[in-house]
SERO-4910 file (N, C-alpha, C, O; in steps of 0.05 Angstrom, whole numbers):
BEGIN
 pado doro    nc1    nc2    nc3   cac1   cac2   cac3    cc1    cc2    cc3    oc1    oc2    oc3
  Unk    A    195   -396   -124    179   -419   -130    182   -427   -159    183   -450   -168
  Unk    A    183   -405   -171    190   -414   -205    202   -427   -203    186   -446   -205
  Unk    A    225   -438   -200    252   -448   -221    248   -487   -203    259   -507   -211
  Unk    A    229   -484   -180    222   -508   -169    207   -525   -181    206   -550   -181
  Unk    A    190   -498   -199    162   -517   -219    182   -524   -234    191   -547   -232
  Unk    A    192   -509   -249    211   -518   -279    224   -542   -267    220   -565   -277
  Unk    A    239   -540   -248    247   -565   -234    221   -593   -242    227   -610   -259
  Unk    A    196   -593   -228    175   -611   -227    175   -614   -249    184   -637   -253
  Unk    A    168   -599   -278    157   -601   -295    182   -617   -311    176   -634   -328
  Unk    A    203   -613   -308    217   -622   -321    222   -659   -322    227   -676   -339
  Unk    A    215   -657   -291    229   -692   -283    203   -704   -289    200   -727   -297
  Unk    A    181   -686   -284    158   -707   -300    154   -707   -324    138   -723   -334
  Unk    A    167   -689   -337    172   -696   -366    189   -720   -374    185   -734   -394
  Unk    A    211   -723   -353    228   -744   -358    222   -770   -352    232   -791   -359
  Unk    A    201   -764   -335    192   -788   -324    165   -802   -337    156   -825   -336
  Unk    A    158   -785   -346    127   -793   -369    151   -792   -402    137   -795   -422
  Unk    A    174   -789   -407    184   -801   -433    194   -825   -428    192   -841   -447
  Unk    A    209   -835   -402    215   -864   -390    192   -880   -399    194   -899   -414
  Unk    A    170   -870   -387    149   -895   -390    136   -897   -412    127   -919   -418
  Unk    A    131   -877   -429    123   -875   -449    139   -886   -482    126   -891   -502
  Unk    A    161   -887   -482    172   -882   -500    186   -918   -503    210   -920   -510
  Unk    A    175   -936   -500    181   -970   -501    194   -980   -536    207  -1000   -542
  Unk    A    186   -959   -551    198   -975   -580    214   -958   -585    214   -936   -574
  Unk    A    240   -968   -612    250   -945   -624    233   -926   -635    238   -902   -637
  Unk    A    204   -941   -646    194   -921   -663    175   -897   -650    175   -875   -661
  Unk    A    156   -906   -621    150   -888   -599    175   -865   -600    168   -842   -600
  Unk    A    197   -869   -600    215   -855   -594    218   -841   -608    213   -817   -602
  Unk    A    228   -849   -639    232   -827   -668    206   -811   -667    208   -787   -673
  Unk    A    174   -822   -659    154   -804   -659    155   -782   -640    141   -762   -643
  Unk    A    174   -786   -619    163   -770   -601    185   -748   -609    177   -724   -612
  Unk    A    216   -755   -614    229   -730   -632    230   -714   -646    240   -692   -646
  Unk    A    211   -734   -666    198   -721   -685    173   -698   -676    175   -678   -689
  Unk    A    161   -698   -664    138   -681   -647    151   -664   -636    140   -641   -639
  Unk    A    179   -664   -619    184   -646   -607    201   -626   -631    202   -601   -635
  Unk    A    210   -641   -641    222   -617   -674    198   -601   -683    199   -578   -674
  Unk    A    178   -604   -695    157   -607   -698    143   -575   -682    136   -555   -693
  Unk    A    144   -580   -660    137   -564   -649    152   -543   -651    142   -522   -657
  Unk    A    177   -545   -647    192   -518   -643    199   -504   -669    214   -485   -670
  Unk    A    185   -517   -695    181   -505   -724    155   -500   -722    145   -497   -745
  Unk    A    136   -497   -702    111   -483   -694     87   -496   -711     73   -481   -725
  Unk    A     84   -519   -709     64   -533   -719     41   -535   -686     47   -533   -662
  Unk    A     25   -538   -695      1   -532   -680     -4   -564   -663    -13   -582   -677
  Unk    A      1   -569   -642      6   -587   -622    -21   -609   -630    -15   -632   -637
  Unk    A    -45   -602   -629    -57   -618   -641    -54   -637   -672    -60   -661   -673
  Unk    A    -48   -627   -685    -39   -640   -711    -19   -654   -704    -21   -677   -713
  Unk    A      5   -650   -688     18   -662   -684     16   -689   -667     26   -710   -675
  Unk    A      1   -689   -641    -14   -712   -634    -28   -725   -647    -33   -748   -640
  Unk    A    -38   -714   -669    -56   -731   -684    -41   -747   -707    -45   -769   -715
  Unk    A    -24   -730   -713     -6   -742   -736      9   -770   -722     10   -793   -728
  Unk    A     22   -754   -700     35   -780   -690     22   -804   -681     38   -822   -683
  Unk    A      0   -813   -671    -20   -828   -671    -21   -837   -700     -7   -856   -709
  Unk    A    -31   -829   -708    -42   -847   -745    -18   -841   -752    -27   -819   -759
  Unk    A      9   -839   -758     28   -847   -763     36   -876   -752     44   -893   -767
  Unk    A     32   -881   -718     39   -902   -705     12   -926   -708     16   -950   -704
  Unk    A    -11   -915   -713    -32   -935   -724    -27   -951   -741    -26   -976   -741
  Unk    A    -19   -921   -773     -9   -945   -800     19   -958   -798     26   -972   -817
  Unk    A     35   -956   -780     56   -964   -768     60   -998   -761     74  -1017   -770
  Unk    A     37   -993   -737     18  -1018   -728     10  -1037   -746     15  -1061   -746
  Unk    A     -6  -1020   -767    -28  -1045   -786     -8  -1055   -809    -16  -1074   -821
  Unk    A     16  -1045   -816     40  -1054   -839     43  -1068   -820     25  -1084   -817
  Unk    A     65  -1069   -800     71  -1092   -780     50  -1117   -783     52  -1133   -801
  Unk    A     34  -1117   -767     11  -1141   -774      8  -1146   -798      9  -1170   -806
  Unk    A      3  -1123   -817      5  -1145   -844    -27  -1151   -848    -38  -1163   -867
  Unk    A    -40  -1137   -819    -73  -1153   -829    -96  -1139   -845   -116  -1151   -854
  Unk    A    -88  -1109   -848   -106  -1092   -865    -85  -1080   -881    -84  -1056   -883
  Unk    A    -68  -1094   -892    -50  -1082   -910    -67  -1064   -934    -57  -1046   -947
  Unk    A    -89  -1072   -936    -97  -1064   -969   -118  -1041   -960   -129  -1026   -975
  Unk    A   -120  -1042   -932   -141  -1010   -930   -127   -987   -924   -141   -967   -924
  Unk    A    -95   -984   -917    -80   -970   -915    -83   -946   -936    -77   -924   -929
  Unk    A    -92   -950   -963    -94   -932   -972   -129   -915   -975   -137   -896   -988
  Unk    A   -143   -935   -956   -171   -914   -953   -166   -898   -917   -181   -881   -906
  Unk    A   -147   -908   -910   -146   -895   -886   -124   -859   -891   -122   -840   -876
  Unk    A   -113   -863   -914    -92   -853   -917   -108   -820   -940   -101   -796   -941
  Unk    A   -132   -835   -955   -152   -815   -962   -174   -796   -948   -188   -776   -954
  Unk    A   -169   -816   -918   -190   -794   -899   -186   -769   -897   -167   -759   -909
  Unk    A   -204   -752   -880   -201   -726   -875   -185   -723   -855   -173   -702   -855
  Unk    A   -178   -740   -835   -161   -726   -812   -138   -720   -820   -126   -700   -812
  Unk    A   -124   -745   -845    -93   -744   -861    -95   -716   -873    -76   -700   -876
  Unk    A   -116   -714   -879   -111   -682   -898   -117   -658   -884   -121   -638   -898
  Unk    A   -119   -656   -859   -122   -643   -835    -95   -632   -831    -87   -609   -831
  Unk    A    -82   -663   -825    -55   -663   -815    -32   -650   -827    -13   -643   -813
  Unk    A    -32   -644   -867    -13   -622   -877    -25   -595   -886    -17   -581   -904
  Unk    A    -47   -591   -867    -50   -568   -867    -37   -547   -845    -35   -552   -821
  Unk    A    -31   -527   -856     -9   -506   -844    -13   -506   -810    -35   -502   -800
  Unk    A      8   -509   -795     -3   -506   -766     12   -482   -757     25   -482   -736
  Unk    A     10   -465   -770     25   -436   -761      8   -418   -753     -2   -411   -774
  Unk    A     -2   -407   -736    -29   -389   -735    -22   -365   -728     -1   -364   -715
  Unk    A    -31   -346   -731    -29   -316   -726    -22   -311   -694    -27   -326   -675
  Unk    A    -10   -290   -694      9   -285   -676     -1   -256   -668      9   -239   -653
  Unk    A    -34   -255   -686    -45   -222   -673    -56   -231   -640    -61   -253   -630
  Unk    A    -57   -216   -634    -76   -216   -608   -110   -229   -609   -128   -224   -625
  Unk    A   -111   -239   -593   -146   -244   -596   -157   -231   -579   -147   -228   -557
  Unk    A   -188   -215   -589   -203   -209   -569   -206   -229   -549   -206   -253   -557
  Unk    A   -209   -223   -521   -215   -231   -497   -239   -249   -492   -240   -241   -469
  Unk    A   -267   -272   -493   -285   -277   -490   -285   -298   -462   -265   -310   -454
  Unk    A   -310   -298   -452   -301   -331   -434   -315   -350   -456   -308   -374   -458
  Unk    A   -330   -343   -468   -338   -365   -490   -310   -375   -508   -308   -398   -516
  Unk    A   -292   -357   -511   -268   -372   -521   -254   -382   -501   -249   -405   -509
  Unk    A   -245   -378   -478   -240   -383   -455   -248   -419   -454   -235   -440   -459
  Unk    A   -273   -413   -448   -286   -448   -447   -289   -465   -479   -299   -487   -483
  Unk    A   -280   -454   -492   -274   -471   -525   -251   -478   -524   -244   -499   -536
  Unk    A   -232   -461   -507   -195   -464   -504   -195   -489   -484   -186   -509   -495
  Unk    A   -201   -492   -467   -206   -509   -438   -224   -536   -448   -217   -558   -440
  Unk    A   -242   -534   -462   -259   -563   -468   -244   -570   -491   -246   -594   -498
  Unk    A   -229   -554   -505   -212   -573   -531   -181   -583   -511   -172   -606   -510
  Unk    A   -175   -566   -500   -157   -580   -485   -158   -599   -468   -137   -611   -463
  Unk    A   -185   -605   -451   -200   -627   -424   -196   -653   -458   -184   -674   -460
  Unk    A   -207   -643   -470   -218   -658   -498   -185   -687   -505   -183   -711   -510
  Unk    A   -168   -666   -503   -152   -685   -521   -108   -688   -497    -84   -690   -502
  Unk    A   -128   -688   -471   -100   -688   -447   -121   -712   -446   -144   -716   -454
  Unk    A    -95   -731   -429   -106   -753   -424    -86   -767   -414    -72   -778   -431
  Unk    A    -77   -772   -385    -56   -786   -374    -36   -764   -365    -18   -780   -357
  Unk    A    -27   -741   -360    -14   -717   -360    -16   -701   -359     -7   -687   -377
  Unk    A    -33   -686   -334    -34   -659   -339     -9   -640   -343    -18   -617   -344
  Unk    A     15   -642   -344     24   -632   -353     33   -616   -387     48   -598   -394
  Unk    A     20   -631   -398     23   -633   -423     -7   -592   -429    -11   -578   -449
  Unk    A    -14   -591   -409    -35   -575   -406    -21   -550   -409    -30   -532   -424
  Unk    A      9   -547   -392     13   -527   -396     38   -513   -426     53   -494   -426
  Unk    A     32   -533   -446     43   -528   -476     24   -516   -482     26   -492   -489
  Unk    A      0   -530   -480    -24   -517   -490    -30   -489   -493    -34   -473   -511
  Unk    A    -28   -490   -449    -25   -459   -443     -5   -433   -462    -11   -411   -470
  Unk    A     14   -445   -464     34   -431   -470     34   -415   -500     38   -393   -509
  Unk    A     27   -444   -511     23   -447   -549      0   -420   -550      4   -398   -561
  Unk    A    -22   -427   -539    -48   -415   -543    -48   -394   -532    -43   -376   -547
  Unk    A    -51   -388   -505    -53   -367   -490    -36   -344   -484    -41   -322   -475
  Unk    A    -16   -354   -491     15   -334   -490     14   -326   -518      4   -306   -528
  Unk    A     25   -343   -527     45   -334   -556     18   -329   -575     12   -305   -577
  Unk    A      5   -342   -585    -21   -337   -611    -47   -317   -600    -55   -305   -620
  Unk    A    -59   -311   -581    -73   -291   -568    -70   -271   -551    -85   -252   -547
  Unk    A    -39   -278   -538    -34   -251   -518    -55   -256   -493    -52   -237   -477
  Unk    A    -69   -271   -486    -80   -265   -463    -70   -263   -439    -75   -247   -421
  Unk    A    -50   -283   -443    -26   -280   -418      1   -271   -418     11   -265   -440
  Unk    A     14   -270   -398     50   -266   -406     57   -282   -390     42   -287   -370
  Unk    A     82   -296   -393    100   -310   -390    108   -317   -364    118   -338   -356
  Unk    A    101   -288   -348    102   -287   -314     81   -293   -309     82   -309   -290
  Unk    A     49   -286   -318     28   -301   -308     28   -329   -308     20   -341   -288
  Unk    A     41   -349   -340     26   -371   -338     48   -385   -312     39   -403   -299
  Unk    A     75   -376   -306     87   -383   -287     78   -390   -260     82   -410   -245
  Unk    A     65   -370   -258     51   -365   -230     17   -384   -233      6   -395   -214
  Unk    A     10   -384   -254    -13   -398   -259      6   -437   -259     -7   -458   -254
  Unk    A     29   -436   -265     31   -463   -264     34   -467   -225     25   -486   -211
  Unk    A     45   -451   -220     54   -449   -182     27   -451   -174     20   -473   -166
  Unk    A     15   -437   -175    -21   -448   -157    -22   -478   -169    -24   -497   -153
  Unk    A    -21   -483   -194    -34   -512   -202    -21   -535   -184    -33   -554   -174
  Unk    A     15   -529   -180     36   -544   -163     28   -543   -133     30   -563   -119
  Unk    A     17   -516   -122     20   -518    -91    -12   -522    -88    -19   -526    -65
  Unk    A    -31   -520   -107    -57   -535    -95    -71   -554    -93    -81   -560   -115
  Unk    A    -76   -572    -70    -86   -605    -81   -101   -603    -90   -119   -587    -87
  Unk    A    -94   -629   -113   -117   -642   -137   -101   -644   -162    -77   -640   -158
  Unk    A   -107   -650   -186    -89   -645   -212    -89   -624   -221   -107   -607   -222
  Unk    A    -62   -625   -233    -53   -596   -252    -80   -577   -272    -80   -556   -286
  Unk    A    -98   -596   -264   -120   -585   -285   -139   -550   -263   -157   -535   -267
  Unk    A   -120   -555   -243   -130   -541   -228   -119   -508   -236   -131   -488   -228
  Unk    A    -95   -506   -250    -86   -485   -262   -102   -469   -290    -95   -449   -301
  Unk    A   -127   -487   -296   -140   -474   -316   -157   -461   -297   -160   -438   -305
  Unk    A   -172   -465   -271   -188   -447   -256   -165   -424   -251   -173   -403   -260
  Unk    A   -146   -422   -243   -129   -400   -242   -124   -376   -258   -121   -352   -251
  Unk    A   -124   -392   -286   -126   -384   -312   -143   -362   -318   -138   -339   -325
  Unk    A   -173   -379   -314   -196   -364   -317   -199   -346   -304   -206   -325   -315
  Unk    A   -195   -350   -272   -196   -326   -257   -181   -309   -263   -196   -289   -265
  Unk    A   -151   -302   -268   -131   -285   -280   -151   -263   -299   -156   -239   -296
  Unk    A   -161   -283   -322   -170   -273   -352   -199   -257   -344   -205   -234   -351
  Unk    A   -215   -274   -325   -245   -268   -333   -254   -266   -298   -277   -272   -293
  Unk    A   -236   -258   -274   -254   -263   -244   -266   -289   -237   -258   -311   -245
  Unk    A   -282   -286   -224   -299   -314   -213   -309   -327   -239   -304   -350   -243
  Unk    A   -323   -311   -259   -333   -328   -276   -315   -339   -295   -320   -363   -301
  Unk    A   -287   -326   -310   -263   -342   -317   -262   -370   -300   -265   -391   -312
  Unk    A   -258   -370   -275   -260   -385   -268   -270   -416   -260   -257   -435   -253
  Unk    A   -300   -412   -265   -318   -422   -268   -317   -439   -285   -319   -463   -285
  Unk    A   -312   -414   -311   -313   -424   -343   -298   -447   -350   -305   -469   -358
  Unk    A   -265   -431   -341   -240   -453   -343   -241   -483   -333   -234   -502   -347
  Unk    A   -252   -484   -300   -261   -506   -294   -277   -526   -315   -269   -548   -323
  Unk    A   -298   -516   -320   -324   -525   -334   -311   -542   -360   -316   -564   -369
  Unk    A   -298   -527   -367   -287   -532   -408   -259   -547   -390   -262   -531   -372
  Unk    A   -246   -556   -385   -224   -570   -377   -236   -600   -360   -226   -621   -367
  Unk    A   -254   -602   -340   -258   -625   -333   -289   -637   -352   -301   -658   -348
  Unk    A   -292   -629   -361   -322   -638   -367   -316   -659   -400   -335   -673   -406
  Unk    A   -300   -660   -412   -295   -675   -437   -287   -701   -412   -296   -723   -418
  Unk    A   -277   -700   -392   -273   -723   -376   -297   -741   -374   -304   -762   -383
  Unk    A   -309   -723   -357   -343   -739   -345   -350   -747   -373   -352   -772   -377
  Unk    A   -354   -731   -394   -369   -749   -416   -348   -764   -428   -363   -779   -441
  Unk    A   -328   -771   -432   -314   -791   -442   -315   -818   -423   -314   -841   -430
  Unk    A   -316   -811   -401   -312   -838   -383   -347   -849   -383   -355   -872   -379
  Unk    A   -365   -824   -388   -390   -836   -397   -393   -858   -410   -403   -879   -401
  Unk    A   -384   -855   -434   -378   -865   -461   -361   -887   -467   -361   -906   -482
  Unk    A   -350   -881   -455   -335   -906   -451   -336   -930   -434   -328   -953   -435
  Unk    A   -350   -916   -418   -356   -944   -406   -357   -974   -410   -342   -991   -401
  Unk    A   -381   -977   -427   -392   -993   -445   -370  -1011   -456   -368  -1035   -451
  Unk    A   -350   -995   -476   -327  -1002   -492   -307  -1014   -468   -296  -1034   -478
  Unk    A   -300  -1012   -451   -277  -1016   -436   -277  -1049   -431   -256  -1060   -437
  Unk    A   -291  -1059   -425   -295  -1098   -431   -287  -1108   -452   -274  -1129   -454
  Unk    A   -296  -1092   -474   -289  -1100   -504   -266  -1095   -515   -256  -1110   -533
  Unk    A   -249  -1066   -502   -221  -1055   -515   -214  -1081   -502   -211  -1098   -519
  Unk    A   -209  -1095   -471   -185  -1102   -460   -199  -1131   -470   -184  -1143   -455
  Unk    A   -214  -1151   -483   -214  -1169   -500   -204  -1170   -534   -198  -1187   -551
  Unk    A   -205  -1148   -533   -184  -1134   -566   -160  -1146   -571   -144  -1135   -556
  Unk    A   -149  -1161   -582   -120  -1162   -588   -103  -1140   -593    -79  -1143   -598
***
């Protein structure tokens, strides 16, 4: 079953950079990210960087907030973004409270891909805590592939692996729940983004 996921995972990688990747400069960002990564920068910074990289990208192009470029450029997220993304490589104690902090920061910031879930997995759970090995998250991506619903279904897998029924629970809980409250929240805004220029 392995080498079938790697198969899946791969063509929907290929197939979410088709659709995704429309400019040269989408493109240099997204190279740039994947370099990026494999010099072990912390996947979040990196989405974030690339975003407000392609924002002030955006606002030079237009030309229409040329002159706040440099209060956007003093915020805290910019100085977020060159801070070190290399993190320790000890083992972490085990919690489901970290468990569901791992899963709601990740429900938190996937959005269009669950695939993208299982870097996460990998970055976090494998390599920087040891919770898993390399043959588990495999097999944790195969339940997510052969069970209906979305890939998000491999974080209940997860949990169960790490923590039994209540891992389970947990994983669920912290992976769909930044959904329900973002689509809360958004609601409201969604008339107004698609009148936005």
């Amino acid at each position: 079953v392995k080498p079938v996921i790697i198969a899946v995972v791969v063509q929907a990688i290929w197939s979410l950079g088709r659709t995704a990747l429309k400019t040269n400069m989408l493109l240099l960002v997204g190279i740039a990210g994947v370099i990026l990564t494999f010099l072990g920068i912390h996947e979040l910074i990196i989405l974030g960087g690339g975003g407000l990289l392609l924002l002030l990208f955006s606002l030079i192009k237009q030309r229409s907030l040329k002159a706040n470029i440099s209060a956007v450029l003093s915020t805290s997220p910019l100085a977020f973004l060159f801070q070190s993304g290399v993190a320790s490589t000890a083992a972490a104690t085990f919690s489901l409270w970290w468990l569901f902090v791992f899963f709601l920061k990740v429900g938190s910031v996937l959005y269009g891909s669950g695939y993208v879930l299982l870097a996460f997995i990998r970055a976090d759970l494998v390599e920087r805590w040891h919770w898993l090995t390399e043959s588990q998250l495999l097999d944790a991506i195969a339940v997510g592939q052969v069970t209906p619903g979305p890939v998000f279904t491999t974080a209940t897998f997860v949990g169960y692996v790490l923590g039994g029924s209540k891992g389970a629970v947990v994983g669920t809980l912290g992976i769909f729940l930044p959904a329900f409250v973002f689509v809360a929240l958004s609601g409201p805004l969604v008339p107004k983004i698609r009148k936005s220029p």
